[in-house]
N, C-alpha and C positions, 0 to 999 in steps of 0.2 A: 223497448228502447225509447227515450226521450233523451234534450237535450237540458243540458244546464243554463243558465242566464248568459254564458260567454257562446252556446251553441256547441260547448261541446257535447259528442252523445255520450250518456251515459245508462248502463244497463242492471237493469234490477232484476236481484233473484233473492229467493229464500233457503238458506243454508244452514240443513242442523249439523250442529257441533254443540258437545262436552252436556247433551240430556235440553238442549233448548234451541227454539229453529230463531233465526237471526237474519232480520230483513237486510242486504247489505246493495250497496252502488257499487258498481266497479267502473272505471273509465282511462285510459290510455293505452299507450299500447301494449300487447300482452308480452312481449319479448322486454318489457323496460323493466326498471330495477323496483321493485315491488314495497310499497309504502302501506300500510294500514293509520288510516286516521280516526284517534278516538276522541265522540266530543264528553262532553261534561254534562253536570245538573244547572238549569235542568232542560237541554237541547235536544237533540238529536243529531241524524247526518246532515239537516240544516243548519249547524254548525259550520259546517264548512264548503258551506256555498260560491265563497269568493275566493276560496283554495282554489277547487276542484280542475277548474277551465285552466287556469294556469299551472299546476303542477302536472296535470298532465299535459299538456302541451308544451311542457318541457322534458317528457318523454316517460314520465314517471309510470309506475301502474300502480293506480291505487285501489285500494278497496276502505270502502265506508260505510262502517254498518250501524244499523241503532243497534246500540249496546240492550245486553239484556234488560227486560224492565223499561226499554224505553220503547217509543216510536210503536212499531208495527212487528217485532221482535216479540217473541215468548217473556212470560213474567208469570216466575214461581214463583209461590206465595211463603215462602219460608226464608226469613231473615237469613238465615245461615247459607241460601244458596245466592246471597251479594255477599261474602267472603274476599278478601281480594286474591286469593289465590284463585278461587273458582272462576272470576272473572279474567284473569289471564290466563288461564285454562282457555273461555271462548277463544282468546282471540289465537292462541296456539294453533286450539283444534281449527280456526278459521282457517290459517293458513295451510294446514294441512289437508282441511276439505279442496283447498284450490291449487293444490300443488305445487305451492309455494313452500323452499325450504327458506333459507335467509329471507330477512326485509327487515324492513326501517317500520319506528314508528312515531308517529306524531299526536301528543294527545294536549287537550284544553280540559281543565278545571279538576274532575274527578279521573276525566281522560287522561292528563297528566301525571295524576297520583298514582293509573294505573300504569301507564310509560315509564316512570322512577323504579315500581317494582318487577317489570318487566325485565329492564335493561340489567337490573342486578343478577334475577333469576332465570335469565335463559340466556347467559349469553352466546350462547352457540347457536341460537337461531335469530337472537336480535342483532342486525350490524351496528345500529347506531342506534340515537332517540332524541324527538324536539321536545321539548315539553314547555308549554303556555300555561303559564298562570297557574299553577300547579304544584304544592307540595309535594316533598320528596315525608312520607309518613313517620317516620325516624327522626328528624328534624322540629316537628312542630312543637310535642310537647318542652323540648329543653329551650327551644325559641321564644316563647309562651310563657316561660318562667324568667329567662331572661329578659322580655319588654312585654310586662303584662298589657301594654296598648292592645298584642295580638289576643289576649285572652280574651279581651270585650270586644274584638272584631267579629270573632269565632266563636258569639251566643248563639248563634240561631242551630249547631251544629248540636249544642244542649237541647234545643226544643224542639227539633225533630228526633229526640227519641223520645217522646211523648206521642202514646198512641191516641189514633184520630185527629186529634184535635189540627196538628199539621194539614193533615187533609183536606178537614172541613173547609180550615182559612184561607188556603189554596186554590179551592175549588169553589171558591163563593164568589156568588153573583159572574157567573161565565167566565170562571178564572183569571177574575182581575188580580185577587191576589200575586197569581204569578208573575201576568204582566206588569204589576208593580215594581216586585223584586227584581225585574229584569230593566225595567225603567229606568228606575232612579239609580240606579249604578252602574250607568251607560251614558256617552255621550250623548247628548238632543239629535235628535235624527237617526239614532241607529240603526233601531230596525223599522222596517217599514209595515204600512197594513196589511201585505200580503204574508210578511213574514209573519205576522199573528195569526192571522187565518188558518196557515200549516203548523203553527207551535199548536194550536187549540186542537185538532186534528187530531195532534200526536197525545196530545193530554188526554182528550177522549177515550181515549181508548181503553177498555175495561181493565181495570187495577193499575195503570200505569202509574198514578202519582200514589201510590200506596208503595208502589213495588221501586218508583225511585228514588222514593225516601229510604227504602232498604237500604241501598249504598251506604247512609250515613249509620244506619241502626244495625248494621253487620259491625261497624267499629267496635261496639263497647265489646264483640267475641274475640276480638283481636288481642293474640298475647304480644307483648312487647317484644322485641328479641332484639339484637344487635344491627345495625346495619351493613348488611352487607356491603364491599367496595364496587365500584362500578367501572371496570376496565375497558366498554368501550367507548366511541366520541358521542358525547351531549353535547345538544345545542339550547339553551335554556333564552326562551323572549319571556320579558318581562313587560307590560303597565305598569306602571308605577303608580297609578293614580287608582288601585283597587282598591274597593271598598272592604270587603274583607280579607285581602291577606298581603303583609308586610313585604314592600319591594326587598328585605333583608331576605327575606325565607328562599330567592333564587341563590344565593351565595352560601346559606345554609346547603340544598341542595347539593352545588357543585363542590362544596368541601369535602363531599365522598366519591367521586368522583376521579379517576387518572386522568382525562381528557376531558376537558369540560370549558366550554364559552359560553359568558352570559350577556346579552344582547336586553339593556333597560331602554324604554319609552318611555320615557318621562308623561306624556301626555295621555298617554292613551290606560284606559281603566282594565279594566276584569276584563272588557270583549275584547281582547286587542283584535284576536282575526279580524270580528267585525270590522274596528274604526277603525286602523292603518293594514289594509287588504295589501297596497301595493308592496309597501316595507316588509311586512311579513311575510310575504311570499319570495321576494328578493332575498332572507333568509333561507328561507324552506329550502329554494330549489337550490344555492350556492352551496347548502349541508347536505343534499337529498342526493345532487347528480353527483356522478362520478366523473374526478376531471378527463378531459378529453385527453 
């Protein structure tokens, strides 16, 4: 057990599910309404650092895992097993490793694209879903045609499926590449040096940025198909000020949607958790808890 930056404790275990073991946090109390938070590329459950203490402490139970390929989590080496259906398979099988039937989920960046196909596809075990900065997959390409702006947002998603060489750039000179990418399309001060010290950590780890770049190089296996509708309550936060993806693409989203609020920050970029922590969790927990 340790605790989080706010002091809350929060307890680590390692949980296989769906053929790969998944490092995951859990923290609140075990009787409260059960949340999974998924982060993005390319983070981990440090992601959600400035959630955690507050969503639990408003009574939530969460669990937070590094998503496959990330962190300290298992990483198959075959494109095909970052599918997105295999990937909401883990977090199914998650919830079933922990005896959880219902929960809510909340995902940021890739985390979100898997929250949009989650809430479609299981709604008999998803109640609700937040989704941060995140496309809904259905959406993008006709978006993308519609204001090619997004098409030259969305280069770099072309050049990682270019083998190696993503890698290489990544991983050069003590992964500054990363922290570039993470830099510059973040407010000044975001994260801090201890937060690089645990992103490096998580990079280290053998095959992880090979295996997080699958996320993006499992797309081109993806047949297109219909979008399915999405019958329960979304809550969609938006940045507006993200370098790669159009504040329109949240309204995209919710137009498939029966219930659905979109909640835009003007100011705040791609981290939003990061840079507005307070507002976003004021969110979180007003769609999270159940009224009294």
């Amino acid at each position: 057990m340790r605790d989080d930056p706010a002091g809350m404790p929060i307890r680590d275990r390692r949980v296989h599910v769906n053929g790969v073991d998944l490092q995951v946090a859990t923290a609140g109390p075990a009787d409260g309404p059960p949340v999974i938070l998924l982060h993005g590329f390319p983070e981990s459950r440090l992601a959600w650092r400035r959630q955690t203490g507050p969503l639990a402490e408003a009574g939530l139970r969460l669990v937070v895992p590094d998503q496959r390929g990330y962190g300290r989590s298992g990483k198959p080496v075959r494109i095909g097993d970052y599918a997105l259906d295999t990937l909401a398979g883990d977090v199914v099988g998650l919830a079933d490793a922990l005896g959880i039937g219902r929960f809510a989920v909340v995902g940021h960046d890739w985390g979100a694209v898997l929250a949009w196909h989650l809430a479609a596809r299981f709604p008999g075990r998803v109640e609700r879903a937040a989704v941060l900065n995140g496309p809904h997959l259905a959406t993008v390409r006709g978006h993308a045609l519609a204001h090619p702006s997004q098409a030259l947002r969305s280069w770099y998603v072309g050049f990682f499926q270019v083998p190696w060489l993503p890698e290489r750039l990544l991983r050069a000179r003590g992964f500054a590449g990363m922290r570039r990418l993470m830099e510059r399309t973040a407010r000044p001060g975001t994260f801090a040096p201890e937060d690089w010290a645990r992103y490096r950590d998580a990079w280290e780890q053998p095959g992880a940025v090979t295996a997080m770049l699958n996320w993006y190089r499992a797309l081109r296996h993806r047949s297109p198909s219909p979008p399915e509708p999405i019958g329960i309550p979304v809550r969609v936060i938006w940045g507006d000020r993200d370098a790669a993806l159009d504040p329109r693409l949240a309204e995209a989203g919710a137009s498939l949607c029966g219930r659905c609020e979109v909640f835009h920050i003007p100011e705040a970029t791609h981290w939003v958790q990061h840079e507005e922590p307070e507002r976003v969790n004021r969110l979180l927990i007003d769609f999270l808890t159940p009224p009294a």
